[in-house]
BAKOLTOR-749857 format. One record per residue (C-alpha): residue in three letters; x, y, z. Coordinates in pm, 1 decimal. Example, Ala and Ser with C-alpha at 12.3 -4.5 7.8 and 13.67 -1.06 7.14 Angstrom:
REM residues 2
REC type        u        v        w
REC  ALA   1230.0   -450.0    780.0
REC  SER   1367.0   -106.0    714.0
***
This chain:
REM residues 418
REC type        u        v        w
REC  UNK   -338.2   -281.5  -2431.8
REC  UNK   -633.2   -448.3  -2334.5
REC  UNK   -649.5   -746.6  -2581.5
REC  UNK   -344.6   -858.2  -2389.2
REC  UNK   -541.9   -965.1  -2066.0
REC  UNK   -789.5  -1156.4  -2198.2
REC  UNK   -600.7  -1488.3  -2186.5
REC  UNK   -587.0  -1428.1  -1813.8
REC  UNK   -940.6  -1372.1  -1741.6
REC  UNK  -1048.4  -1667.2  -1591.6
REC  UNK   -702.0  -1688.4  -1340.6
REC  UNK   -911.3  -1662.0  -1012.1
REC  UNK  -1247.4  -1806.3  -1094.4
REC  UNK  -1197.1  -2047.0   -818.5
REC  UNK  -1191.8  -1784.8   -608.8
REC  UNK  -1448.8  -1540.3   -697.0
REC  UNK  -1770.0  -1441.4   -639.0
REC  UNK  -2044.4  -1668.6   -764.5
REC  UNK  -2314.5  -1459.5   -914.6
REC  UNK  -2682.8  -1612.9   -845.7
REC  UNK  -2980.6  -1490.5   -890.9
REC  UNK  -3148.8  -1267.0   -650.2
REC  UNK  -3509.8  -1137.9   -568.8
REC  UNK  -3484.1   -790.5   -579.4
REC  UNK  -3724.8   -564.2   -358.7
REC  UNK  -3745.7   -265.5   -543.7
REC  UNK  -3588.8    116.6   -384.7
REC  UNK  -3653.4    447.5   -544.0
REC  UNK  -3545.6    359.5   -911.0
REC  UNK  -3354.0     66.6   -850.6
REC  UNK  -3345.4   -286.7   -764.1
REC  UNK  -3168.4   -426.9   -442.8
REC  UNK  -3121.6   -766.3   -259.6
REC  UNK  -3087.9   -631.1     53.4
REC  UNK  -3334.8   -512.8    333.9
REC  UNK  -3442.3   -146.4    386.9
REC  UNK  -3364.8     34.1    614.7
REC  UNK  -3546.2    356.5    765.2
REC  UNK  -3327.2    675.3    886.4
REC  UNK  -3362.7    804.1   1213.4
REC  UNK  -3581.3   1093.7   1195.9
REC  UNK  -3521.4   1159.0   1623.0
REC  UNK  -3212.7   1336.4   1811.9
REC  UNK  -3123.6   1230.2   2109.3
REC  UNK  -3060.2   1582.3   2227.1
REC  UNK  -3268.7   1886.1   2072.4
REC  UNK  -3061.2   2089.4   1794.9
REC  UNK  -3086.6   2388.0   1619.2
REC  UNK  -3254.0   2302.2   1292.1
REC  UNK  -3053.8   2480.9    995.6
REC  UNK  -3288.7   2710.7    771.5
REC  UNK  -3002.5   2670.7    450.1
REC  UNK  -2850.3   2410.4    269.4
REC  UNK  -2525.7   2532.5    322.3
REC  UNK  -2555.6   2553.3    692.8
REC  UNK  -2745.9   2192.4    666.8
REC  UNK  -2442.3   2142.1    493.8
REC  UNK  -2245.5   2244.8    801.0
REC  UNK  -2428.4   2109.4   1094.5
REC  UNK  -2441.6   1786.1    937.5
REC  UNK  -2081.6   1755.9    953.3
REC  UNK  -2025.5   1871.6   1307.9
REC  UNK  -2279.2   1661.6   1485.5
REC  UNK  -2126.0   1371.0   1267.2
REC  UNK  -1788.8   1426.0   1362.6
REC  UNK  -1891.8   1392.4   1733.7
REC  UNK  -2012.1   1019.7   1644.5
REC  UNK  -2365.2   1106.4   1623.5
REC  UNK  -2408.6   1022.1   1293.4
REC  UNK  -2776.7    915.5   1366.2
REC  UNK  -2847.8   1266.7   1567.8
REC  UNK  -2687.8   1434.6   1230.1
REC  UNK  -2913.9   1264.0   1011.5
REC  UNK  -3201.8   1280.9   1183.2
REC  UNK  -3150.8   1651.7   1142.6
REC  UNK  -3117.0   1624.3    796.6
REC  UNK  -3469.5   1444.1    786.5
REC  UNK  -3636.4   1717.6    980.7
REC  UNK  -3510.7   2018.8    756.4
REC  UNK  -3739.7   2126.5    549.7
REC  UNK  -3684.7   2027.2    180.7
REC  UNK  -3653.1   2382.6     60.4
REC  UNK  -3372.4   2367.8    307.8
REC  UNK  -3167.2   2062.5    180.8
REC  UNK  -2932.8   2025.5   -108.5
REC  UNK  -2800.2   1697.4   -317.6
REC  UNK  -2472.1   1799.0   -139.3
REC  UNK  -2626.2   1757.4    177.2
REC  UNK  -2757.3   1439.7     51.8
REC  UNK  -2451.2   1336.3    -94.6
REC  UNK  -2268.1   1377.9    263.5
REC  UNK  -2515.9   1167.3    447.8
REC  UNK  -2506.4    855.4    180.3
REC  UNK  -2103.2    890.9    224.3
REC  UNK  -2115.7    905.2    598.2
REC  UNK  -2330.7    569.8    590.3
REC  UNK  -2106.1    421.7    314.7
REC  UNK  -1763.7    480.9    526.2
REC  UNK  -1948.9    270.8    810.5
REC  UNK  -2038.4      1.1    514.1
REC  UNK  -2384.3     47.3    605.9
REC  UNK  -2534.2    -60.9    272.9
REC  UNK  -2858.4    -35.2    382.4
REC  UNK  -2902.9    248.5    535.0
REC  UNK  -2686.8    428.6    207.0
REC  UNK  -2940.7    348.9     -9.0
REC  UNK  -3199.0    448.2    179.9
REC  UNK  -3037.7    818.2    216.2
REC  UNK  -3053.5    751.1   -177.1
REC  UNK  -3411.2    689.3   -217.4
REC  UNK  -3494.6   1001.5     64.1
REC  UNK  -3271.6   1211.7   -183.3
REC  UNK  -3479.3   1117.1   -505.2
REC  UNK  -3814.8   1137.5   -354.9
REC  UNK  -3756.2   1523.3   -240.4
REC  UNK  -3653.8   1535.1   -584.5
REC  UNK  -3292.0   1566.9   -597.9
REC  UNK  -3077.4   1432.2   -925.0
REC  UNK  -2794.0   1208.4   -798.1
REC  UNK  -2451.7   1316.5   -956.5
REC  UNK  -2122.0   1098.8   -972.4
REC  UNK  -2060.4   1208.9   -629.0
REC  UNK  -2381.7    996.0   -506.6
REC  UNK  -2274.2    690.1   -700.2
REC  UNK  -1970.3    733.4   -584.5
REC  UNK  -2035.1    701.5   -247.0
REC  UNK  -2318.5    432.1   -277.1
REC  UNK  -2045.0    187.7   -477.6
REC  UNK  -1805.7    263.4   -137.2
REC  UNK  -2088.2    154.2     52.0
REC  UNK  -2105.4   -184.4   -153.7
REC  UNK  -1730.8   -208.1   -126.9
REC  UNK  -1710.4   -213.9    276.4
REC  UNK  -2039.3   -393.6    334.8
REC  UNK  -2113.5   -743.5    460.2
REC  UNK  -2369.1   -775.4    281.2
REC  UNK  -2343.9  -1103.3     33.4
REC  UNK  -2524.4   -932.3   -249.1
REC  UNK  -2362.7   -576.4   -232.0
REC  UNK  -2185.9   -695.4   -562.2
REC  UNK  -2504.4   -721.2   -737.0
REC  UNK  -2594.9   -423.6   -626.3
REC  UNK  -2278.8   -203.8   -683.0
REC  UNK  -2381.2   -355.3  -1074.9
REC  UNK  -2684.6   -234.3  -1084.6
REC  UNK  -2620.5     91.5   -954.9
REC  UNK  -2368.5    135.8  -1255.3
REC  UNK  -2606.8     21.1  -1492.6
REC  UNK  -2854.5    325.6  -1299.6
REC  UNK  -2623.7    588.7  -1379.8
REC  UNK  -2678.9    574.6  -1762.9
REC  UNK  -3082.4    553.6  -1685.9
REC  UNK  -3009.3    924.0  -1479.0
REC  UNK  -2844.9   1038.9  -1707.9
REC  UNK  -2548.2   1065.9  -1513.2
REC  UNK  -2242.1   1042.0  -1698.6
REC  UNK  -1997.8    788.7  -1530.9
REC  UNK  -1649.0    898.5  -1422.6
REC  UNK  -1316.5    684.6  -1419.8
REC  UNK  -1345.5    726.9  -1015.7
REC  UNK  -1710.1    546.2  -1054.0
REC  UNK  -1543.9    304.2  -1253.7
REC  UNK  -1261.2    281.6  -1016.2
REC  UNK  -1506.0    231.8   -722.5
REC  UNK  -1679.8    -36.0   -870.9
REC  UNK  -1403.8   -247.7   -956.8
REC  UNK  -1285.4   -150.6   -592.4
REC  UNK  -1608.8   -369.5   -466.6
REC  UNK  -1508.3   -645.1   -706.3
REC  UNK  -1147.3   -649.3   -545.3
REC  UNK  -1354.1   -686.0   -217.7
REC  UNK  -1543.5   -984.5   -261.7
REC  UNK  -1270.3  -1131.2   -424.7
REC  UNK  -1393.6  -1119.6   -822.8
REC  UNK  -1122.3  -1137.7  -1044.0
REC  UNK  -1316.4  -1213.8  -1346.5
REC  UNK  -1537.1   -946.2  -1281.9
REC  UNK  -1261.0   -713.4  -1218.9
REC  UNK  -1017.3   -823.6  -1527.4
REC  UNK  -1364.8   -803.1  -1798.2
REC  UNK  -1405.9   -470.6  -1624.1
REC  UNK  -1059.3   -352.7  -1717.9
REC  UNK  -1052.9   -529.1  -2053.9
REC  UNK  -1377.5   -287.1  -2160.9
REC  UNK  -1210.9     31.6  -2049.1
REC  UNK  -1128.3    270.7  -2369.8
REC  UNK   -760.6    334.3  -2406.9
REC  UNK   -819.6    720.1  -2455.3
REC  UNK  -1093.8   1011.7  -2328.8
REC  UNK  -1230.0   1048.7  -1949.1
REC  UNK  -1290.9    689.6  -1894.1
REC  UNK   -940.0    566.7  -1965.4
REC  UNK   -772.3    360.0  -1692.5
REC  UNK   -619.0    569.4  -1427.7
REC  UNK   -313.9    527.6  -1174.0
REC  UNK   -541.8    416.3   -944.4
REC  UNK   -750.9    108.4  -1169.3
REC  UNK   -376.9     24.3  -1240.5
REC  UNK   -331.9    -23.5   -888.1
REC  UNK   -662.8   -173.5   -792.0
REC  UNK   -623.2   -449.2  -1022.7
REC  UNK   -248.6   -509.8   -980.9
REC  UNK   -317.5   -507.5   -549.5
REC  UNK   -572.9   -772.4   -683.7
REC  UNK   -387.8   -991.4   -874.1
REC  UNK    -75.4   -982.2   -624.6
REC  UNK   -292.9  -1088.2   -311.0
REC  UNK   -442.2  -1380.5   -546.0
REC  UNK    -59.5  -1476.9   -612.3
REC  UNK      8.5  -1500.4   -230.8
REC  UNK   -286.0  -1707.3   -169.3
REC  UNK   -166.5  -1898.5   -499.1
REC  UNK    197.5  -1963.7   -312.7
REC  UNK     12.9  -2023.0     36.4
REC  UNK   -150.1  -2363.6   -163.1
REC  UNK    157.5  -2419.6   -333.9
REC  UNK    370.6  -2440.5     46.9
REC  UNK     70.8  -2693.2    155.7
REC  UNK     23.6  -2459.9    467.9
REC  UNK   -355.9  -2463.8    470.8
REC  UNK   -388.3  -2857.1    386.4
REC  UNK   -126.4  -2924.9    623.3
REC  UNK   -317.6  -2759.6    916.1
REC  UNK   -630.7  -2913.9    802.9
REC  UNK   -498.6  -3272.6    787.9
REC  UNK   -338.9  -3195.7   1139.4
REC  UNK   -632.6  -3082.0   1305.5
REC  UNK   -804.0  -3421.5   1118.6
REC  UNK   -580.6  -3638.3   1238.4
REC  UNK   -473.9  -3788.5    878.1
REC  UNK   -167.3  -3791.9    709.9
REC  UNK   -106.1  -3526.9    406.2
REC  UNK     34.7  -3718.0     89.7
REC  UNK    256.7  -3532.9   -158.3
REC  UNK     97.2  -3564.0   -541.7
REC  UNK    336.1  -3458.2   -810.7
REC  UNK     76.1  -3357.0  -1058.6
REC  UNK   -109.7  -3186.5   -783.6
REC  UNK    209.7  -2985.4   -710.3
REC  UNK    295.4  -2913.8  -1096.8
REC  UNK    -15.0  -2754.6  -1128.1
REC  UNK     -2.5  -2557.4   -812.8
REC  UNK    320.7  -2410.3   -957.5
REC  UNK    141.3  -2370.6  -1304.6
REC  UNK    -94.0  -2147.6  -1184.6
REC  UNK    164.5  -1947.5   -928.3
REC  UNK    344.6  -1864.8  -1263.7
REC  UNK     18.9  -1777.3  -1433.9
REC  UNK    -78.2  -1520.0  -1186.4
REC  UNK    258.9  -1377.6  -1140.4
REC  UNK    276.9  -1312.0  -1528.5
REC  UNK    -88.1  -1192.8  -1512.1
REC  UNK     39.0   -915.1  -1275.7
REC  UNK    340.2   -861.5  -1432.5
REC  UNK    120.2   -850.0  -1760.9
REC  UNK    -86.0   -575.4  -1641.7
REC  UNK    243.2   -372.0  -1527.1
REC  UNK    355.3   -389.3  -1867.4
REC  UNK     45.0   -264.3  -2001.4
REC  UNK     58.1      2.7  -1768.2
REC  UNK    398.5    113.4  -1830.9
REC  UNK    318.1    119.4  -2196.5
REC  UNK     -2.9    334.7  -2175.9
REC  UNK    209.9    590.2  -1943.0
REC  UNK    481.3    600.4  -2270.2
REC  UNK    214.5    633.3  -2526.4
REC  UNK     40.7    899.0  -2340.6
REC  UNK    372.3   1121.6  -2264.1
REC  UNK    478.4   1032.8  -2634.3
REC  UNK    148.9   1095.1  -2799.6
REC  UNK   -111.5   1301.1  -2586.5
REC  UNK   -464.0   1300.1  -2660.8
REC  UNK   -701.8   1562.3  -2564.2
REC  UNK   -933.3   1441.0  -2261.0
REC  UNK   -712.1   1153.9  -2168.6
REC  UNK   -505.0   1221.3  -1869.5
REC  UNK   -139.7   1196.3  -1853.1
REC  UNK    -67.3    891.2  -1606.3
REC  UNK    205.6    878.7  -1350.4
REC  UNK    372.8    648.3  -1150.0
REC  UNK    417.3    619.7   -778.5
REC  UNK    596.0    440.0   -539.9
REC  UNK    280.0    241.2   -404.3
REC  UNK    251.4    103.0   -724.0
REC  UNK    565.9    -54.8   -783.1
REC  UNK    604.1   -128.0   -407.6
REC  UNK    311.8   -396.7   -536.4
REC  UNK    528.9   -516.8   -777.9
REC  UNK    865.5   -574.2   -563.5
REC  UNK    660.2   -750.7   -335.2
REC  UNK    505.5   -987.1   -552.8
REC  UNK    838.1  -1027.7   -683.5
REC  UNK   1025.2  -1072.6   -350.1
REC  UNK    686.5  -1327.5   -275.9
REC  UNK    784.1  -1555.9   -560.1
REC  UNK   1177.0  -1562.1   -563.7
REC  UNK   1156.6  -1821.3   -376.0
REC  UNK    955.5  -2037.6   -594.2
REC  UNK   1170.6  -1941.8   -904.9
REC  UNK   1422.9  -1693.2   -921.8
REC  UNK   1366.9  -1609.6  -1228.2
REC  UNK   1047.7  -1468.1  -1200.5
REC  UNK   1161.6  -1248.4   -923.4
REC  UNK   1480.1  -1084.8  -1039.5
REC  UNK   1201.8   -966.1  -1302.5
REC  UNK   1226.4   -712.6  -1059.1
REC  UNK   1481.4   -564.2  -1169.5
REC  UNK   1362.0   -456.3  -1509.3
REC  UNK   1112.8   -283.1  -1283.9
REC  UNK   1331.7    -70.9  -1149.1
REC  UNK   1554.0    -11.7  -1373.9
REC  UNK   1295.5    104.9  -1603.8
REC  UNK   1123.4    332.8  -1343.8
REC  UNK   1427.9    493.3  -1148.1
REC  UNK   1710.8    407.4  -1393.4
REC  UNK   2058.5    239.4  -1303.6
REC  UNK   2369.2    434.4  -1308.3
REC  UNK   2561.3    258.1  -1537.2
REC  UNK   2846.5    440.7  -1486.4
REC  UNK   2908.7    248.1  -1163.2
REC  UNK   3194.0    -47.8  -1246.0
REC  UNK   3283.4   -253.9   -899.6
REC  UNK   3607.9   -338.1  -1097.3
REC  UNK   3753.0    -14.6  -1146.2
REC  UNK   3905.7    223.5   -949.9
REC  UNK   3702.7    502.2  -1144.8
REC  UNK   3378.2    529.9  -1276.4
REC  UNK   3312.2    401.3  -1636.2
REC  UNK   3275.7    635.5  -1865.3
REC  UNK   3000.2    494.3  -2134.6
REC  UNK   2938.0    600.7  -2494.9
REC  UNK   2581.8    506.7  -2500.7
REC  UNK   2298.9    777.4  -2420.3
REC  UNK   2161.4    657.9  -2070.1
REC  UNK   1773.6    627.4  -2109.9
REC  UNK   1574.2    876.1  -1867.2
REC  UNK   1386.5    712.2  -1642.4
REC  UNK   1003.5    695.6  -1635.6
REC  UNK    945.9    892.6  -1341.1
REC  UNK   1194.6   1144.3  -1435.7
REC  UNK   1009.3   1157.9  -1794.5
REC  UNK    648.2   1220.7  -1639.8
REC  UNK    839.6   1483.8  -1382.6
REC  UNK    931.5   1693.2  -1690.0
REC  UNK    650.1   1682.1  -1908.7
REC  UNK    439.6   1719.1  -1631.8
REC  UNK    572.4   2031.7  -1434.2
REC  UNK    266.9   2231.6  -1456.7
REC  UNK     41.8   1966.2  -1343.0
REC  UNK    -10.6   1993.3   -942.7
REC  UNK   -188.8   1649.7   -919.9
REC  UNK    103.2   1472.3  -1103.4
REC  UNK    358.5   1645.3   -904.1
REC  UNK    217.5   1591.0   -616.2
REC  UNK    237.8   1184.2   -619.3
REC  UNK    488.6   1034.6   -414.7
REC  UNK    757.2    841.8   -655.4
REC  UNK    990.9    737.2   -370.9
REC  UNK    964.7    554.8    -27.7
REC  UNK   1136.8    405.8    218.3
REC  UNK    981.6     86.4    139.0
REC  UNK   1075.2    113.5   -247.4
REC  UNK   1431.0    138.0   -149.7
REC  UNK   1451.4   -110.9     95.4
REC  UNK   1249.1   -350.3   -136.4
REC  UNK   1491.2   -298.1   -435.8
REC  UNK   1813.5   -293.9   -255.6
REC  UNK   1681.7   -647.9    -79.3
REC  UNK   1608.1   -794.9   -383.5
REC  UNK   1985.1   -697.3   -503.9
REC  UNK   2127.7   -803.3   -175.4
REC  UNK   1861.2  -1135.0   -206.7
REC  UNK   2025.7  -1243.1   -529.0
REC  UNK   2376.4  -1071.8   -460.4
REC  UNK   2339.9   -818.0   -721.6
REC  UNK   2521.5   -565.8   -502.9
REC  UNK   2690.9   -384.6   -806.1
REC  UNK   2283.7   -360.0   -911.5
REC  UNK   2175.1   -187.5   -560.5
REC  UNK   2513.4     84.9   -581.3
REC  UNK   2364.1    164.5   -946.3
REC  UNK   2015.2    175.6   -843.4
REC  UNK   2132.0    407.4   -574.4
REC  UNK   2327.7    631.8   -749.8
REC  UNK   2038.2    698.6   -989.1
REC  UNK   1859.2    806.9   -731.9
REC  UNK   2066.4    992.3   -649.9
REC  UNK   2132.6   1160.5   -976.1
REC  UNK   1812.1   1208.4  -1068.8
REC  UNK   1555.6   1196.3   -751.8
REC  UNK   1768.0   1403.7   -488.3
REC  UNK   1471.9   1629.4   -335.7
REC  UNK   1295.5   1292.7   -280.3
REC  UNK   1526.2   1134.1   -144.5
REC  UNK   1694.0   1363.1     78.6
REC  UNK   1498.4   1305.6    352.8
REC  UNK   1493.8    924.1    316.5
REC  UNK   1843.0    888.9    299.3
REC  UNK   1981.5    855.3    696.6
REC  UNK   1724.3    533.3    675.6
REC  UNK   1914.9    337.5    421.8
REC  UNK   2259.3    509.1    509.3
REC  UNK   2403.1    146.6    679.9
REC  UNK   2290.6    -48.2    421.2
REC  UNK   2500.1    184.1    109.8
REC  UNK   2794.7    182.4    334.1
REC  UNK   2784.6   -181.3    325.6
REC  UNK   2716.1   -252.1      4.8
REC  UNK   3005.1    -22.7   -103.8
REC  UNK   3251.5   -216.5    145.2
REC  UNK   3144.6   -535.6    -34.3
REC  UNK   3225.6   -423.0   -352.9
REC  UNK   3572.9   -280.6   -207.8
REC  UNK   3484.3     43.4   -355.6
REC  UNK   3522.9    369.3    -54.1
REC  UNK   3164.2    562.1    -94.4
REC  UNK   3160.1    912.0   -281.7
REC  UNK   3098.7   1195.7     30.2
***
């Protein structure tokens, strides 16, 4: 699975983060490149002062949920330390990392460890959130070195830690960092790519293909040499290799869908115990319609790619003839969908079940992309299998997209089923 992205590591180099080096100051037991921070240790009205780390626990969210957060952290820092609790800890270095107060996380980090509390995931967790939304030019730096921390803890490191730190990569715009990231996961056990590193990196690569088509249309020179005052001359080479490396990022993405697609079959076909079954939901290949509907333009080709998309996730009725009078009656075995597949083998798993497979946006993006390349036979089929096999989903979608079937049926000359 993984061998396969390599080639494509260095797509956005252009465009990421360049790593230089950086005088650390040293915090608690780690390095950082950014300034310290002290926590408020005053209220600005008096409190009750908890006497138990569950009622810590407790106050600290209230006061915080009233926008205090300084009043509920100074409260924190004026409990005793008998009183206080890594979970207590743990809610004040989130509460800072939501704001993308980088800072002022890490100092709830170093407070923690000098009362002597042991960080868990759940800290690290929060701190690389903190490096995700912050300003701060080195927070990539840091979010590294505070993975590198975990295995000095002790602390074992969770796919959602690994998730979060390639979620700070996808923030400052580091491909490279993101894809060698990926590339090292193991394909089995806890630290297996999940849905959502799937979907991190495939977000990733899609906004990098927009940005890819936005040089491509000239847009951004164009405005530059009309604010300039100069004239913008076409270059043929320039533009070949514009559209060299649109191609090359849409096949990265589609690259990385087909590795996911293949580690969701191998894990349904072949489970392994401590690897997670993966599923599939409709945010996911809402990514992958767009970047398809994105680059139609550019070359057709690479958009009706979409199709396979589909038709391997939700099926096509194939049943459906706009010729006949009837509907077809086939001798082949129709293949179940992927999202049907996980469905079944994964009834007794609340997590799975609970993932959305179907939106309005997935329909209207698929039955576009039929109407886009007048594939209307495509869009009844697609419909149809959605209706065979994802009714309870779709039920309460379907008055959205009701004008648009009724069409598409009229332009095939075929009267809709009631």
């Amino acid at each position: 699975m993984s061998a396969l992205l390599r080639p494509v590591i260095r797509l956005a180099c252009s465009r990421g983060t360049n790593v230089q080096s950086v005088r650390f100051a040293h915090v608690g037991d780690f390095a950082v490149g950014v300034k310290r921070r002290a926590l408020p240790t005053t209220t600005s009205i008096a409190y009750t002062i908890p006497t138990d780390a569950y009622l810590l626990a407790k106050k600290f969210q209230e006061v915080a949920r009233q926008g205090k957060l300084d009043d509920a952290v100074a409260i924190v820092m004026q409990t005793k330390t008998r009183s206080q609790s890594v979970v207590v800890w743990n809610l004040v270095i989130d509460a800072y990392a939501k704001e993308g107060r980088l800072s002022r996380a890490l100092r709830g980090y170093s407070e923690m460890r000098r009362r002597g509390f042991m960080p868990t995931p759940t800290t690290f967790t929060a701190l690389l959130k903190a490096c995700a939304l912050s300003d701060s030019a080195r927070s990539k730096e840091v979010a590294d070195e505070l993975f590198r921390l975990m295995e000095k803890q002790g602390v074992d490191p969770s796919i959602i830690n690994a998730n979060s730190l390639m979620s700070v990569y996808q923030r400052k715009h580091d491909m490279e960092a993101m894809l060698e990231r990926f590339n090292n996961m193991p394909e089995d056990g806890p630290m297996a790519p999940s849905l959502a590193t799937y979907t991190i990196l495939m977000s990733s690569l899609r906004r990098e293909l927009l940005a890819r088509l936005d040089e491509l249309s000239g847009k951004a020179e164009a405005a530059a040499a009309k604010s300039e005052g100069r004239v913008l001359i076409s270059n043929s080479s320039r533009t070949a290799r514009l559209k060299e490396n649109v191609h090359r990022t849409f096949d990265a993405l589609l690259q990385v869908w087909t590795s996911f697609v293949e580690d969701v079959d191998r894990r349904l076909s072949h489970p392994v115990d401590g690897t997670a079954l993966l599923s599939v939901d409709a945010h996911i290949v809402n990514i992958v319609l767009k970047a398809c509907h994105a680059v139609y333009r550019e070359n057709r080709a690479l958009g009706r790619r979409g199709f396979k998309v589909i038709e391997k996730v939700y099926g096509l009725d194939q049943t459906f003839g706009p010729l006949l009078s009837k509907p077809m009656i086939s001798t082949r075995e129709p293949a179940v969908p992927l999202a049907v597949r996980i469905r079944q083998q994964s009834s007794g798993t609340n997590d799975l079940n609970r993932t959305p497979v179907l939106d309005d946006d997935t329909i209207n993006l698929t039955l576009d992309l039929c109407t886009r390349d007048e594939e209307y036979t495509k869009a009844i089929r697609f419909w149809r299998s959605l209706e065979a096999y994802f009714a309870e989903e779709l039920q309460p979608l379907k008055k959205n997209h009701t004008e648009k079937i009724e069409a598409l049926y009229a332009r095939l000359n075929q009267p809709r089923p009631r």
